[in-house]
N, C-alpha and C positions, 0 to 999 in steps of 0.2 A: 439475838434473832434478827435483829435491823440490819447486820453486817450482812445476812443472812439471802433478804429480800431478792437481788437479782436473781441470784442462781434459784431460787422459790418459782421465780417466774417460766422459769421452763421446766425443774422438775415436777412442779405438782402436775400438770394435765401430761406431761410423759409418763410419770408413773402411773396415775390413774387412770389412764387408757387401758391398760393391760385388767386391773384391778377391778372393771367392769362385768369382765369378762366370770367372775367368781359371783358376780350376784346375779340371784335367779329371776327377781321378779324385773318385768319393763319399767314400772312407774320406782322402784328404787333406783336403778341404772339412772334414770331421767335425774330423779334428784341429786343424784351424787357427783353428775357430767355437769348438774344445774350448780351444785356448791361450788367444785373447782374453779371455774368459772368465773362466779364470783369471787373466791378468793383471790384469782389471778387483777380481777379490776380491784380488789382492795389495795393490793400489793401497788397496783401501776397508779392508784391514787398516791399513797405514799411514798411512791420513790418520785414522781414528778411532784408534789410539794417538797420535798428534798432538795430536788437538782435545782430549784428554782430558786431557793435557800442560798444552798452550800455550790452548786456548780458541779461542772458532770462528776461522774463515779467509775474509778476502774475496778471491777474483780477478777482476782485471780486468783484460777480452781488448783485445787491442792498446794497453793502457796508457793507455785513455780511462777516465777516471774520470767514477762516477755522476753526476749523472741523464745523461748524454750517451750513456757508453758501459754495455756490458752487465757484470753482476757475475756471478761464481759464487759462491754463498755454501754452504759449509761449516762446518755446527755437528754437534751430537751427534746433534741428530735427524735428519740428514740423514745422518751417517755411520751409523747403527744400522741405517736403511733400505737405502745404498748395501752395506753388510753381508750384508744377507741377501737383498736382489735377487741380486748376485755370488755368492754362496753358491749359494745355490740354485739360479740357471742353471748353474752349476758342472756340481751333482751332476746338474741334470735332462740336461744335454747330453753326459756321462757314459756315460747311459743309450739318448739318444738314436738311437745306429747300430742296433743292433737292434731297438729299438721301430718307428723310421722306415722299416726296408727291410719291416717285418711290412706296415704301414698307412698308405704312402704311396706312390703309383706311382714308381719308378724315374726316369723323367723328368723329375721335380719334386722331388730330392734336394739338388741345389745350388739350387735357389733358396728349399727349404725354409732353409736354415743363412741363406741371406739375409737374408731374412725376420725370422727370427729374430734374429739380429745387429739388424737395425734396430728391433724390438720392445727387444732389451733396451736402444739406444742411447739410446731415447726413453724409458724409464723413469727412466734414472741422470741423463740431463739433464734431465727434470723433479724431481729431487730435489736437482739442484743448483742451479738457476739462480735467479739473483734476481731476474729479470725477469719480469711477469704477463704479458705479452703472451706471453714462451717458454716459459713454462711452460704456456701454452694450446696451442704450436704441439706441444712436444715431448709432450703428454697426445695428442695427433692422429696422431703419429707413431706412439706408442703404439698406436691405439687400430687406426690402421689398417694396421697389421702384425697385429693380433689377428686382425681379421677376414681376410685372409688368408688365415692358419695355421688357421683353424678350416673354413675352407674346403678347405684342402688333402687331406681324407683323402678312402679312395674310397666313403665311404658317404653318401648323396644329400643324406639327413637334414640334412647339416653345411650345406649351400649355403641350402637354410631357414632354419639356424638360426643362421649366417652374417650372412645377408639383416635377420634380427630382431635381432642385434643392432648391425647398421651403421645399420639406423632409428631407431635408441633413440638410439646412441651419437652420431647427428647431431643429434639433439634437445639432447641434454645439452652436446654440443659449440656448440651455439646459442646456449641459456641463459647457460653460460660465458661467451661472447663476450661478449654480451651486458652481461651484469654489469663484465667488464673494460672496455668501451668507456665507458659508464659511469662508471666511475672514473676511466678517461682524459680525458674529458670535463669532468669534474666539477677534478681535483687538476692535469691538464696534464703529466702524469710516469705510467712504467711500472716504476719501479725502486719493491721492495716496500718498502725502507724508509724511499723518499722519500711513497713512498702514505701509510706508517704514519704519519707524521708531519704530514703533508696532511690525511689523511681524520678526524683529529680535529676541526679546523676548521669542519666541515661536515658533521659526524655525524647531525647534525638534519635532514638536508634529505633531502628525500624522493626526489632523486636516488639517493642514494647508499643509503638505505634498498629503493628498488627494486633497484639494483645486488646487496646482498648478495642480495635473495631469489633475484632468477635466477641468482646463484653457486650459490647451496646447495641449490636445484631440481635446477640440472645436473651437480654434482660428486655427488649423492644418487641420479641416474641410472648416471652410472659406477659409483660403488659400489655398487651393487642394495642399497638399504635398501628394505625391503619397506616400502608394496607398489610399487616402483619398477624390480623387481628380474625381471620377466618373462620377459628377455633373455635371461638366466645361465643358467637348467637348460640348457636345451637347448644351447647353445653349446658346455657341458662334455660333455654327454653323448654329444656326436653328434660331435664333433671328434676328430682322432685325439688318440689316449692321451698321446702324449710332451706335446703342446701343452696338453690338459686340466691336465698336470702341471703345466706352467710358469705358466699363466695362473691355476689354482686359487692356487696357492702365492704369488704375486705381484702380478696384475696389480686386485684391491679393495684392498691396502695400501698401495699407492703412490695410488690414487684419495684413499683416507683421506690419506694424509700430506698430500694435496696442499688438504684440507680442513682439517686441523690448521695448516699453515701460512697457510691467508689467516684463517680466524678469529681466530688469536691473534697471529702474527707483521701480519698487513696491516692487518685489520677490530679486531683489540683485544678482549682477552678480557672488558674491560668493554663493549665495543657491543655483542658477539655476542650475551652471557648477559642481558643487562639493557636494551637499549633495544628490541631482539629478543627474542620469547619462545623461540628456539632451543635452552632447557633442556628446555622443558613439548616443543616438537615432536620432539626428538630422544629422550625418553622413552617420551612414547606411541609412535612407531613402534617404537624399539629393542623396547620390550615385547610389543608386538601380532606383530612379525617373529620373533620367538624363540619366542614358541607356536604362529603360524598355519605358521613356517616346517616348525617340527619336527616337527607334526603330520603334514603336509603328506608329509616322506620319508618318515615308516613306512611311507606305501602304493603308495613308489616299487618296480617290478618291475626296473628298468634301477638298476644300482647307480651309475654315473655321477652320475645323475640324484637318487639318492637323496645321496651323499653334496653333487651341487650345493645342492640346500635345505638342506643344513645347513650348507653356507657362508652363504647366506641369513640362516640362526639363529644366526651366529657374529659377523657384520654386525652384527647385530640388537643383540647383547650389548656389542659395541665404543662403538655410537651410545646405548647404555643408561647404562653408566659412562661417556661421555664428557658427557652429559644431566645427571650428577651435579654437575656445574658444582664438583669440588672438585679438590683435586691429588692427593689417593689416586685418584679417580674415574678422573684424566688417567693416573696412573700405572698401573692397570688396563687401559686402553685399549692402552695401548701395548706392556706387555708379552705380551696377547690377540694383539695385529696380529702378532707376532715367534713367539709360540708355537703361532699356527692355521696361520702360513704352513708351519711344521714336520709339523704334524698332517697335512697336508691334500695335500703334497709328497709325503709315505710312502705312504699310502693312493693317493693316485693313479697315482705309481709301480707301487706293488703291482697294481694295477689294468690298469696299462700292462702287465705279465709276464702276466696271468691273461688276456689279451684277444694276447699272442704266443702262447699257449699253447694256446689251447681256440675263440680268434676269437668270444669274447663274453662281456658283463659284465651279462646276464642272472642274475637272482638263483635260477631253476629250473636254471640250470647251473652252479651252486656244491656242488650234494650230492656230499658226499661230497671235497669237494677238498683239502680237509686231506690227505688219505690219499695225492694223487698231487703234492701243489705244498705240503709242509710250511713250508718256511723260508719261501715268499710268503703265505702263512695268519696264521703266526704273528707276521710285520708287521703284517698289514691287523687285528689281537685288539688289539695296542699299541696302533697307532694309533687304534684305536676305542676301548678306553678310556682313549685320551687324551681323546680328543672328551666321554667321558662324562664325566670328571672324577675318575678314580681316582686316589688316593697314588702317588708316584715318578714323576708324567708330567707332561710341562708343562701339559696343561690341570687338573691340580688347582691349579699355580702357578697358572694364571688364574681358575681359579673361587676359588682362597680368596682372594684380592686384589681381584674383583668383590663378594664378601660383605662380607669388611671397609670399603671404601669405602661400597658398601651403607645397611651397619649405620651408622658415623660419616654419614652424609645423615641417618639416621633413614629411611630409604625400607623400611620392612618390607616391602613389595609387591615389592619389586624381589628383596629377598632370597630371595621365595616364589616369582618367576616364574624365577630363576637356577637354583634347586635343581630345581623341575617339568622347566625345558628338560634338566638333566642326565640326568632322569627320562626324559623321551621319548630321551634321545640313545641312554640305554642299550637302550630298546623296538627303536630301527631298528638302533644295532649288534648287539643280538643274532639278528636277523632275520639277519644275515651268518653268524656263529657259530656260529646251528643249522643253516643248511644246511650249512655244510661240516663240522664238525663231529660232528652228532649225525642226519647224516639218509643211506643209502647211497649208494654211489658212483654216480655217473650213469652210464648207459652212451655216452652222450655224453662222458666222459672216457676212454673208451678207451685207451690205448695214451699218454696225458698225462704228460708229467715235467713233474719242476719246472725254475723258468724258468733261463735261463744267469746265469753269473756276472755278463757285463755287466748283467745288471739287476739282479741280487741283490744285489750291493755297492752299487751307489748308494743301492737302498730300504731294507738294514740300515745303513748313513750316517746318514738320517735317522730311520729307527726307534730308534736307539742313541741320537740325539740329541735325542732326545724324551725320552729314561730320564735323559739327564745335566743334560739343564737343571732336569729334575722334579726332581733328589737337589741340586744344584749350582744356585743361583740367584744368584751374588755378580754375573758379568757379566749378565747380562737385568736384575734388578732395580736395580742400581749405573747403567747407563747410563740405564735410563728412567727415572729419577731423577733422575740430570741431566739430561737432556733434558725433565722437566718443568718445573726451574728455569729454564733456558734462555727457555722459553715462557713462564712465569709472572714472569718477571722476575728471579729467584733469591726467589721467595715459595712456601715448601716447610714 
């Protein structure tokens, strides 16, 4: 059954999607989307204590070996990701029965957990599969389960905002192609490490140099690197809450990995950085996204929406130090992608109790909330100065790890627009803080408690687990570390 485990990892929540569908009651559905789930994080425990062990894993399905048949491939960087996808859908589907019956019509409960089920199926098989062609199909799977779920709540807003980003994401999903045919064209193979091996041969040629561009055009549109990134507010802000959660937490990091894997694992960290200017363009955006993004939330009134731009500005920072073309740089990168998807899980969470509770995430109906939803307040103060970069939180782990790599570039600028974004982070999280905090009760809270336990223990989960990785950095810093050997060849 060990041998068994990768391929486990996408069939359980693909099969059980469908297998939802045959149970009648909503809170069975819940538990059974809630087991999988967890099975998947048992699974992604055990294969990254493995890989960590013995070194990466190849599987191959029906025992047809590459270029013919398909691989799964299994390294660190792939387990670090399948780690906190499974994590995280964990706790958000946890949360989900109460969020869901608040802000989703009742007749669309089971096929919400569907849904969903097939969103996470397609993320964990694109993080494992070694095939370009499947890792374009399971980004699709992905991406159209998103749109879905974002579509499913009752508020109008979301089918607009739906609509925007199934246009963007068929573009990027184009692009992609695009570039992959390309390479199939060009090497006559789909397996990545037959490509890697191929696509040396012919790095010069202007095929293959068109190919990377429409890659990195339309993996740039899935992850909204600004200014590509138009899509995202509103999709989070207008989507029900539970889905905002998952897809904030999740669904740009798996984009990134899926970008980290074909520049350095396919395309080659020397084509990318050097035959490509992909340093200078990954710079200048990362920097221009991280000040025009952050700007940009202060003057959000919808807090959804404010904290979506600062996923924008979080973006922003990941494609900045990834830009740095060093292995501190990589290794900033990636511990950023593992500690924003923390950040960003809680606060939305928390967001998801304060929109059960009061039916909006209006920032003129936060006065005073401290006083009637304490323990969900004093989540969303964490979380937010995690986002700022305060000591004991994982985003100071990521802001002093972006400095140093930084400094070691010699990029003073970078160091100056790091510290500013911190700056503005703290301007829009305090804008949270004084209305509940320091401004009186609304009478629009009337008669408001704080939110149930189902919500409360999930979002103190990840609020707590923001404080422990900020004091305790051995596992985040130790695996993205290896996993940038891994990338870099073992050159660290």
């Amino acid at each position: 059954m060990t041998a068994q485990l990768p391929i486990l990892q996408v069939l359980l929540p693909l099969i059980a999607a469908p297998l939802c569908l045959i149970i009648s009651r909503a809170t069975l559905v819940w538990l059974f989307a809630l087991t999988t789930s967890l099975l998947c994080f048992g699974i992604s425990i055990q294969l990254l204590i493995r890989i960590l062990e013995t070194g990466p894993l190849i599987y191959t399905l029906g025992g047809w070996q590459a270029p013919i048949g398909i691989e799964l491939i299994i390294d660190t960087l792939g387990c670090y990701l399948l780690l906190l996808v499974t994590a995280l859908s964990s706790i958000v589907l946890f949360a989900s029965k109460t969020s869901v019956n608040k802000e989703i019509p009742a007749h669309r409960h089971t096929l919400f957990y569907v849904i969903y089920l097939m969103c996470l199926a397609g993320m964990l098989g694109l993080i494992v599969t070694g095939d370009a062609f499947n890792a374009f199909i399971f980004l699709e799977i992905t991406a159209l389960s998103s749109y879905a779920l974002i579509a499913m709540g009752n508020d109008r807003r979301a089918l607009t905002a739906a609509l925007s980003y199934l246009l963007v994401g068929t573009l990027g999903a184009t692009f992609i192609l695009i570039g992959i045919g390309l390479m199939y064209m060009t090497t006559g193979t789909l397996n990545m490490h037959d490509l890697s091996e191929r696509l040396v041969n012919v790095a010069d040629s202007r095929t293959i140099l068109t190919a990377f561009s429409f890659f990195i055009v339309g993996v740039c549109l899935k992850l909204a690197l600004f200014p590509l990134h138009w899509w995202l507010p509103k999709a989070y802000a207008y989507a029900p809450s539970i889905v905002s959660s998952f897809l904030a937490a999740t669904s740009t990091k798996v984009a990134i990995f899926m970008m980290l894997r074909f520049v350095y694992s396919v395309f080659g960290h020397e084509f990318s950085f050097t035959v490509l200017p992909l340093q200078n363009i990954l710079l200048t955006l990362g920097l221009v996204g991280i000040l025009t993004a952050s700007a940009m939330a202060i003057y959000q009134q919808n807090i959804k929406q404010l904290l979506a731009y600062s996923s924008v500005a979080q973006v922003g920072y990941m494609m900045l130090t990834l830009g740095f073309n060093s292995a501190s740089g990589l290794v900033a990168t990636l511990l950023h992608l593992f500690n924003h998807a923390l950040m960003k899980g809680a606060l939305f969470l928390a967001l998801a109790a304060v929109m059960y509770r009061i039916g909006s995430v209006q920032i003129q109906h936060f006065s005073g909330l401290a006083k009637t939803m304490p323990w969900t307040m004093a989540a969303m103060v964490i979380g937010g100065l995690s986002l700022v970069g305060l000591p004991f939180t994982v985003g100071f782990i990521s802001k002093w790890h972006m400095v140093i790599a930084s400094l070691e570039s010699g990029m003073w600028f970078a160091t100056a627009v790091i510290l500013i974004g911190s700056l503005l982070a703290a301007i829009y999280v305090w804008r949270i803080i004084e209305a509940a905090y320091f401004k009186p009760v609304s009478k629009h809270l009337t008669g408001v408690t704080e939110a149930p336990l189902s919500l409360l223990v999930p979002i103190w989960v990840l609020t707590l687990t923001n404080l422990y990785f900020g004091i305790d950095t051995r596992l985040t810093v130790s695996v993205s570390t290896s996993a940038v050997q891994s990338l870099l060849g073992g050159a660290l």
